[in-house]
C-alpha positions in Angstrom: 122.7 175.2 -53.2 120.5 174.1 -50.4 119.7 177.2 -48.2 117.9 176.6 -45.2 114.1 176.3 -46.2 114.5 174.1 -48.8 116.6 171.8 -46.3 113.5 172.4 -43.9 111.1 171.2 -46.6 113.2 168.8 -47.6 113.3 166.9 -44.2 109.5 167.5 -44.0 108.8 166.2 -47.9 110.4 162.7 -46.2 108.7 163.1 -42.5 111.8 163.1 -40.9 112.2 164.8 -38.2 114.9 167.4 -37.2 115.1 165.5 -33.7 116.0 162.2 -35.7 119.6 162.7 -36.2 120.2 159.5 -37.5 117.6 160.1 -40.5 118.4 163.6 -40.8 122.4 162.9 -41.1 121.7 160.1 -43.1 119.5 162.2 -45.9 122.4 164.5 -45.8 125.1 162.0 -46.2 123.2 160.6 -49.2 122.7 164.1 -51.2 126.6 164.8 -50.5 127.6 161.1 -52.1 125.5 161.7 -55.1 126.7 164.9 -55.9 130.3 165.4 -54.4 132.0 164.1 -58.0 129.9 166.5 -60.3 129.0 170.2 -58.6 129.7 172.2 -55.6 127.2 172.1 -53.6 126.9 174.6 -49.9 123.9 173.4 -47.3 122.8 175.0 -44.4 122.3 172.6 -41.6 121.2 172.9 -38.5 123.8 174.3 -36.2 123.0 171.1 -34.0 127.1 169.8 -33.5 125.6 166.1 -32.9 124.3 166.1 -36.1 127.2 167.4 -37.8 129.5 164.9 -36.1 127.3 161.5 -37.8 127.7 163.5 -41.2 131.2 164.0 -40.9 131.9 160.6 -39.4 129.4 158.8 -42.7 131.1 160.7 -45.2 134.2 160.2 -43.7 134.2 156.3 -43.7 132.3 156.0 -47.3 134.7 158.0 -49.3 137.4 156.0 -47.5 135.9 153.1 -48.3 135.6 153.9 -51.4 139.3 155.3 -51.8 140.6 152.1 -50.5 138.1 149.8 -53.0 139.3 152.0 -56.3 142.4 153.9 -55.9 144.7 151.7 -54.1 148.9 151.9 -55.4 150.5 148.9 -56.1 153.6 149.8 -55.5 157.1 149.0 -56.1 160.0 148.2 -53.2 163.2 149.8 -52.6 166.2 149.0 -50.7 165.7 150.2 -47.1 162.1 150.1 -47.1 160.6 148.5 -43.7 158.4 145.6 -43.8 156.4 144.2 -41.0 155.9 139.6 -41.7 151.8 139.3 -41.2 152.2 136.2 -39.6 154.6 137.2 -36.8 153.6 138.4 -33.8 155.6 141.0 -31.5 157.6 144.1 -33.4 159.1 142.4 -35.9 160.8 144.1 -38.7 161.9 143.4 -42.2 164.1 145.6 -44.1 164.9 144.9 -48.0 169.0 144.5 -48.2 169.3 144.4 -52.1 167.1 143.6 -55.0 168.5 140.8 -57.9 166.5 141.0 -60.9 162.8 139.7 -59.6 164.5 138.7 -56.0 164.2 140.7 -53.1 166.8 139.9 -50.2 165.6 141.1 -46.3 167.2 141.5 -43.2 165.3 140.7 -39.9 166.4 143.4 -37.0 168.0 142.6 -34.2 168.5 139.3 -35.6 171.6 138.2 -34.3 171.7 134.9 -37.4 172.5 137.6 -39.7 170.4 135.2 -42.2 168.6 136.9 -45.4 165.5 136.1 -46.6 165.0 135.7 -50.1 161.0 136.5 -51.6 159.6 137.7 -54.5 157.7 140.5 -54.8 153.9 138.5 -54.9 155.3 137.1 -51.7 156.4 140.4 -50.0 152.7 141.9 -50.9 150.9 139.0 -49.9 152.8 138.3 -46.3 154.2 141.3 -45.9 153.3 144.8 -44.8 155.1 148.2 -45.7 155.5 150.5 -42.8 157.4 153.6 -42.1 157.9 152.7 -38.4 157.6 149.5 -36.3 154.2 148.8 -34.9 152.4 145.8 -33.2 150.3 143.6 -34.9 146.9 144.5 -33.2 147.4 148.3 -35.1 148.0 146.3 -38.5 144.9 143.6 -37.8 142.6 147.6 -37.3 143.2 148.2 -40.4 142.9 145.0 -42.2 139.9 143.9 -40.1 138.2 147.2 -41.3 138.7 147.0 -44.6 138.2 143.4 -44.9 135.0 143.5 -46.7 136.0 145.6 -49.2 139.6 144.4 -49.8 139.6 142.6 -52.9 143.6 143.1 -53.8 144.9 139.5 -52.4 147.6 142.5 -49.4 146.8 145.3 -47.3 147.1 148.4 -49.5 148.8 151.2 -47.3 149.5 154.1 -50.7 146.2 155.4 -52.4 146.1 157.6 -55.5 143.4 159.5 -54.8 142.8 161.5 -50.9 139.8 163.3 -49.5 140.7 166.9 -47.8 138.3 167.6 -44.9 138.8 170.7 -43.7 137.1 170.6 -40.3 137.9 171.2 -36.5 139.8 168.7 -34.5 137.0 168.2 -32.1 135.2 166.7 -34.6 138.4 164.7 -35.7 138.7 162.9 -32.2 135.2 162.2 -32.0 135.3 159.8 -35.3 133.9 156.2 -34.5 136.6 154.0 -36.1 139.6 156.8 -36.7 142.3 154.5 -35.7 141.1 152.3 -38.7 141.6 154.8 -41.8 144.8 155.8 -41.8 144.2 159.4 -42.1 146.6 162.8 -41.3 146.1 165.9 -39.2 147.3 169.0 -40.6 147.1 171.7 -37.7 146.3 175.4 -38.0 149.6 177.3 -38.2 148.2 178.9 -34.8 148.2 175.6 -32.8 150.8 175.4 -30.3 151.8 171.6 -31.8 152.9 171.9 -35.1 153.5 168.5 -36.1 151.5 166.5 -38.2 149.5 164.1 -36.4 148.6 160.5 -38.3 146.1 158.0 -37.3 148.2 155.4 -37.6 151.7 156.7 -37.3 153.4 153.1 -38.8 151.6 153.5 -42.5 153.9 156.3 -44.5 150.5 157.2 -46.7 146.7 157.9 -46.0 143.4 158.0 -47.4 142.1 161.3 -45.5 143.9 164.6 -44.8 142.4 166.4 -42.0 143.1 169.9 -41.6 140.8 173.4 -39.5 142.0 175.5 -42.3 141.5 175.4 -46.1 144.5 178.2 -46.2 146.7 175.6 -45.2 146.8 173.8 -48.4 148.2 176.8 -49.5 151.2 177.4 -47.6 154.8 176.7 -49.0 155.5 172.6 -48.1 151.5 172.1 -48.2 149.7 169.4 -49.3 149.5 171.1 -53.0 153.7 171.7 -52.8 155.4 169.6 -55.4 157.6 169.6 -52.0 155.3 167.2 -50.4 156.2 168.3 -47.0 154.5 169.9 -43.9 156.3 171.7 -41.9 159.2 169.8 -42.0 157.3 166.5 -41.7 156.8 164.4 -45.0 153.8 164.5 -46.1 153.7 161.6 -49.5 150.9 162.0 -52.4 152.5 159.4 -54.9 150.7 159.9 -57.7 147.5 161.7 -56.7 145.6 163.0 -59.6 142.5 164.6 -58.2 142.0 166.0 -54.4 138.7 165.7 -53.2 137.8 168.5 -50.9 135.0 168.5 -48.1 134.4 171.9 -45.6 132.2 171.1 -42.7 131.4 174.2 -40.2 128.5 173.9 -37.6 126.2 176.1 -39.4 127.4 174.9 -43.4 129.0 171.8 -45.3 131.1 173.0 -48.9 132.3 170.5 -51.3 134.0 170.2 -54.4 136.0 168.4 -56.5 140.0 169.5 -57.2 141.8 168.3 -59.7 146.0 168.9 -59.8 146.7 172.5 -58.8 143.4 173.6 -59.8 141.4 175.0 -56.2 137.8 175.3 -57.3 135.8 177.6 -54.7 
């Protein structure tokens, strides 16, 4: 634990001071990354929100950088499931009409040729992405151009094994600097008006972050820890998550720890 003189003395062992938010937010970010896997850990930070926003907004894109480097799904196809061609522009969608052995058969929409198009599944994960919903290529290119750097997979991943939980306001949610880049999803307080989930990037069925102002609600019955997978009566898809990594960021504290299966540590 890091109360609030040894976070003082801290800042003042490395000169930095508490008017620096970069340096100070930065400090913090690193101590969270080195620990997060390992320990809970509480700190006591200033109750200064614009300092709170960089750490929330450095963790935020680390861990799901580092989500989409290591824990990416390759996974399988099934008949009905909505493709969008890379190299076509416009709101073009695939759907896959039957499978024959290793040959996968699609259907364009609104095509009026009625034609198939016959691909293998390299081909489909190499110039094709999986969506739940149709979408323009700009939202795609986001994502992609985001990730670029650390995409090392030969296709756009959109399913990850592994998710970070932030539990944290949606003020600080909508102030992220690139949140229409990581697909993440917005579970609301069960006292918000709008009940419905609310995803970053609506077209991609899975995420990397779940977002949420209550730890209670990954409780509830159709939570994120239901065997349901549902949120009130919106899907809500894990795959085959092993491990839930959980952050809590207030204005005065920042919790963390490490949740593996049904197991809530805290």
């Amino acid at each position: 634990m890091l109360n609030n003189k040894y976070y003082i003395d801290l800042l003042n062992k490395y000169k930095v001071s508490l008017e620096d938010t970069q340096k100070v937010s930065a400090l913090t970010v690193s101590i969270i990354l080195s620990q997060y896997g390992s320990k809970i850990l509480h700190f006591n930070l200033p109750g200064r929100n614009d300092i709170l926003n960089r750490i929330f907004n450095g963790v935020y894109e680390i861990l799901a950088q580092q989500i989409f480097t290591n824990h990416a799904d390759i996974t399988d196809y099934s008949i009905g499931d909505k493709l969008k061609r890379n190299s076509e522009k416009g709101k073009n969608l695939y759907a896959v009409k039957r499978i024959v052995g290793s040959d996968y058969f699609l259907t364009k929409e609104n095509d009026n040729t009625n034609l198939d198009v016959k691909t293998t599944f390299d081909k489909l994960k190499k110039n094709y992405t999986q969506i739940k919903q149709n979408t323009r290529n700009s939202t795609l290119s986001k994502y992609n151009n985001y990730f670029n750097e650390h995409n090392k997979y030969g296709f756009l991943p959109t399913h990850f094994s592994k998710k970070v939980v932030f539990i944290v306001g949606k003020t600080l949610l909508d102030k992220l600097e690139n949140k229409d880049c990581i697909p993440s999803i917005y579970l609301p307080n069960t006292k918000e008006d709008n009940q419905t989930s609310i995803k970053s990037i609506p077209a991609l069925e899975d995420c990397l972050a779940y977002v949420t102002p209550k730890y209670s609600v990954c409780h509830m019955e159709n939570s994120l820890l239901s065997s349901s997978r549902s949120f009130n009566g919106n899907p809500v898809k894990l795959g085959s998550c092993g491990s839930l990594f959980f952050i809590f960021l207030y204005s005065n504290a920042v919790f963390f720890c490490n949740c593996k299966k049904k197991s809530i540590i805290y």
